[in-house]
C-alpha positions as a Python dict, from the first residue, in 0.01 Angstrom:
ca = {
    (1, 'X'): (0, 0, 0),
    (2, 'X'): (120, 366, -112),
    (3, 'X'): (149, 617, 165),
    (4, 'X'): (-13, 966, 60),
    (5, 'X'): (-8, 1307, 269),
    (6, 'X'): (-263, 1427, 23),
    (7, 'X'): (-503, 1252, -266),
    (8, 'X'): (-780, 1410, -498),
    (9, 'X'): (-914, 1214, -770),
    (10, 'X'): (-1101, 1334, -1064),
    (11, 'X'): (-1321, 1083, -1299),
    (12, 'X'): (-1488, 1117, -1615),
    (13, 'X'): (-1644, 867, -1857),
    (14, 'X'): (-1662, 988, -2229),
    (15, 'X'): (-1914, 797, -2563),
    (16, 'X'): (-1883, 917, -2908),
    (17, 'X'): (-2259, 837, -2969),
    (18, 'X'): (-2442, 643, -2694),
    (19, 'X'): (-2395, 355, -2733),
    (20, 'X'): (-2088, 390, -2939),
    (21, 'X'): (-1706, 419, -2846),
    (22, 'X'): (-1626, 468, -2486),
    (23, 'X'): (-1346, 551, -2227),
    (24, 'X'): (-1263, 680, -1907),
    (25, 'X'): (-1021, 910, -1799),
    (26, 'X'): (-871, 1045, -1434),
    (27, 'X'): (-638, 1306, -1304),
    (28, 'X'): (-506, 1235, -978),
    (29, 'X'): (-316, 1518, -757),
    (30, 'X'): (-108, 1451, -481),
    (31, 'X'): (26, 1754, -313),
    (32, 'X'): (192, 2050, -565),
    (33, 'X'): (251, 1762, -807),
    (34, 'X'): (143, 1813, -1118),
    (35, 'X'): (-156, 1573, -1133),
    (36, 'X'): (-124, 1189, -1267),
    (37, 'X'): (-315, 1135, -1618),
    (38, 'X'): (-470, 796, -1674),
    (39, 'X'): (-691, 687, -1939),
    (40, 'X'): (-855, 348, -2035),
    (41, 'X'): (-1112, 107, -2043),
    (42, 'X'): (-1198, 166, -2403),
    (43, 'X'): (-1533, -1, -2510),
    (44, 'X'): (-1610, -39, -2899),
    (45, 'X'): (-1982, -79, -2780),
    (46, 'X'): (-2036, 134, -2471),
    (47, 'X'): (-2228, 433, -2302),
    (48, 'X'): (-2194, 724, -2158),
    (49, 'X'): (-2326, 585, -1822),
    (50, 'X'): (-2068, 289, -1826),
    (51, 'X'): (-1788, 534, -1904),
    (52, 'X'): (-1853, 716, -1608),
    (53, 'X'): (-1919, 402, -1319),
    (54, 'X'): (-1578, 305, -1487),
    (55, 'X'): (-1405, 605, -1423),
    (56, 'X'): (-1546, 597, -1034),
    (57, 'X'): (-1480, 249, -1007),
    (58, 'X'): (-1124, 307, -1118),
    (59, 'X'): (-1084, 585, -882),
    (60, 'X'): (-1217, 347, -551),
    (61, 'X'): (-972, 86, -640),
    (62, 'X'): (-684, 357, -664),
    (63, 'X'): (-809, 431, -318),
    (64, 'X'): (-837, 122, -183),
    (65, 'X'): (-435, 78, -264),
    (66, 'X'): (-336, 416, -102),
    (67, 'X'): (-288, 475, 331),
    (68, 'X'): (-419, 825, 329),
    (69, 'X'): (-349, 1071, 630),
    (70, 'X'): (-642, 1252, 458),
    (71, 'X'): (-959, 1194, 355),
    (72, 'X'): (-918, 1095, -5),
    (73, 'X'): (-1118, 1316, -219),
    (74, 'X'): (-1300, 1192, -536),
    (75, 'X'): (-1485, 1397, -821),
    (76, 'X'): (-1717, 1339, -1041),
    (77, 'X'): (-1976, 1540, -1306),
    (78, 'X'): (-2170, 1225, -1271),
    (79, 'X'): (-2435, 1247, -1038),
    (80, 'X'): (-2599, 926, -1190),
    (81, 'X'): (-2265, 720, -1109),
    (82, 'X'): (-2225, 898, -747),
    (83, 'X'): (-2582, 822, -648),
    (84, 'X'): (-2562, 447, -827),
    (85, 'X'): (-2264, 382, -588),
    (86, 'X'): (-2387, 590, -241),
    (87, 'X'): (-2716, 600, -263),
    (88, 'X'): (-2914, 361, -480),
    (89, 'X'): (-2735, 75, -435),
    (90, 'X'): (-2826, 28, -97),
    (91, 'X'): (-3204, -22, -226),
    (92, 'X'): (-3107, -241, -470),
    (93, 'X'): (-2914, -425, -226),
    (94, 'X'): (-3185, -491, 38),
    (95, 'X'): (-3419, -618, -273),
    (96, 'X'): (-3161, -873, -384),
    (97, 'X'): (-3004, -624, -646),
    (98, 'X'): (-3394, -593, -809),
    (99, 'X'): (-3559, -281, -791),
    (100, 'X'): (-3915, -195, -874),
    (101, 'X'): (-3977, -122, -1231),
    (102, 'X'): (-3754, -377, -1453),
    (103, 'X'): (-3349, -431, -1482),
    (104, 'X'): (-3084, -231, -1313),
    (105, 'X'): (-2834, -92, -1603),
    (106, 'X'): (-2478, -160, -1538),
    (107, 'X'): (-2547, -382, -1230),
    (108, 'X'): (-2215, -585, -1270),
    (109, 'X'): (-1987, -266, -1178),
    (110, 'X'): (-2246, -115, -968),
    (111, 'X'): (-2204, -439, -756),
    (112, 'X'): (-1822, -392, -772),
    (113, 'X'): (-1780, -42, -728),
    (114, 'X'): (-2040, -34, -450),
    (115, 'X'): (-1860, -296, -270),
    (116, 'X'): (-1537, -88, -338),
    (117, 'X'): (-1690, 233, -193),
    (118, 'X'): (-1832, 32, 154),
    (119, 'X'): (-1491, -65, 235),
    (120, 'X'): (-1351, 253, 175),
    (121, 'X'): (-1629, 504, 293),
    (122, 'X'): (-1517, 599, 590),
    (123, 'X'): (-1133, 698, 429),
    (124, 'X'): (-1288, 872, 85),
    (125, 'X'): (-1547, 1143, 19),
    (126, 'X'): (-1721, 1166, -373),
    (127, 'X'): (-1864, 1492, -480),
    (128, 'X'): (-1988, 1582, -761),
    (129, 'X'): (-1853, 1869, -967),
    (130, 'X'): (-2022, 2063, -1263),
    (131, 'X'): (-1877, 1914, -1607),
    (132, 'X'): (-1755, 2136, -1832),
    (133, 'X'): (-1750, 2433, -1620),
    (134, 'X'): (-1368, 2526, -1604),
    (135, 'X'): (-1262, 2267, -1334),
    (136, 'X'): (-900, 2154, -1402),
    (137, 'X'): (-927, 1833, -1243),
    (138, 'X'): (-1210, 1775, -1389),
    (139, 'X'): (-1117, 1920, -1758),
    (140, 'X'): (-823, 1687, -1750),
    (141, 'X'): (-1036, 1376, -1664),
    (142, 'X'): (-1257, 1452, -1943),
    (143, 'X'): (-957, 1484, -2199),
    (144, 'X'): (-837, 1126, -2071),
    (145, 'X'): (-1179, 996, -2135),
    (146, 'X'): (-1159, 1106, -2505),
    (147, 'X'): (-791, 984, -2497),
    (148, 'X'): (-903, 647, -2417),
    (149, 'X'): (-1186, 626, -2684),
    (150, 'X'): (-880, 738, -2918),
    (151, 'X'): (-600, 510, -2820),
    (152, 'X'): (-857, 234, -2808),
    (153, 'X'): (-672, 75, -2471),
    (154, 'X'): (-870, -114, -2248),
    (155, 'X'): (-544, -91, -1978),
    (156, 'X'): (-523, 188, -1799),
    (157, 'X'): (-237, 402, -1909),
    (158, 'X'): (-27, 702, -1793),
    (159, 'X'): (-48, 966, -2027),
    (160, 'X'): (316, 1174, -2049),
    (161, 'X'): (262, 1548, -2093),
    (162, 'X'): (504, 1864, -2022),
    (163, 'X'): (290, 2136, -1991),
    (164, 'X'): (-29, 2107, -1820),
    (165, 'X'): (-188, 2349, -2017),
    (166, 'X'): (-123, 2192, -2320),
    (167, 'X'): (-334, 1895, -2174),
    (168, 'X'): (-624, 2127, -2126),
    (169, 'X'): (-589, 2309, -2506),
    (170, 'X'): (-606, 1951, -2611),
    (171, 'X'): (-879, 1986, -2905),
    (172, 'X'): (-1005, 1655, -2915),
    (173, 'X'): (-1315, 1469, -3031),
}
């Protein structure tokens, strides 16, 4: 397990056309650093939805492998993947993972994620940020996602950069 003064983790799911191409992307910070870029978990057939559980999911296991002296801070523009895994999932849980009303969408990383986020709950905090609204972190998560969809990698991988703000002028999809 990593020791960390400080963490704050940004996720973002990206789909060009939903269902279509897929990917999720994260910017991690730890202290002055400049943040860790990550992108992955491409998915030929995906949406939008997925992409983002993915992201959040990624972000509780990098978490769960990290002795915080903080709370560990996670962001998302979600709200549909922050409620699935804090809120929702609790209903669906006490029902046998049924709720009223049909299937539940992405119930396989709900599950996982969920169980991810009770272990963890007391050491992390998820909050939702506005999307597109000038956030860094949160800018830089949603360039990863894209990067994924591009790249086409299902592994997460670093992404090298030298300049931050060439990151963020990034024009892509």
């Amino acid at each position: 397990m990593v020791n960390r003064e400080f963490l704050k983790i940004y996720c973002d799911g990206a789909c060009s056309g939903n269902p279509g191409n897929a990917g999720s992307g994260l910017a991690l910070y730890e202290g002055n650093e400049n943040p860790t870029l990550i992108h992955g978990e491409y998915a030929k057939l995906g949406t939008n939805n997925t992409a983002e559980l993915n992201a959040l999911n990624k972000a509780l296991e990098i978490a769960s492998n990290v002795n915080c002296s903080t709370i560990i801070e996670i962001c998302s523009d979600s709200k549909y993947s922050i409620d699935c895994i804090t809120n929702w999932a609790y209903g669906w849980k006490s029902k046998g993972w049924k709720k009223k009303g049909g299937e539940i969408k992405n119930l396989e990383i709900i599950k996982k994620a969920h169980f991810l986020f009770e272990e963890l709950k007391d050491r992390v905090s998820i909050k939702h940020v506005k999307g597109h609204a000038g956030v860094e972190g949160n800018e830089l998560a949603d360039r990863m996602a894209v990067m994924a969809i591009i790249a086409k990698n299902s592994e997460y991988q670093k992404y090298s950069y030298k300049d931050i703000n060439e990151v963020l002028d990034l024009k892509i999809g």
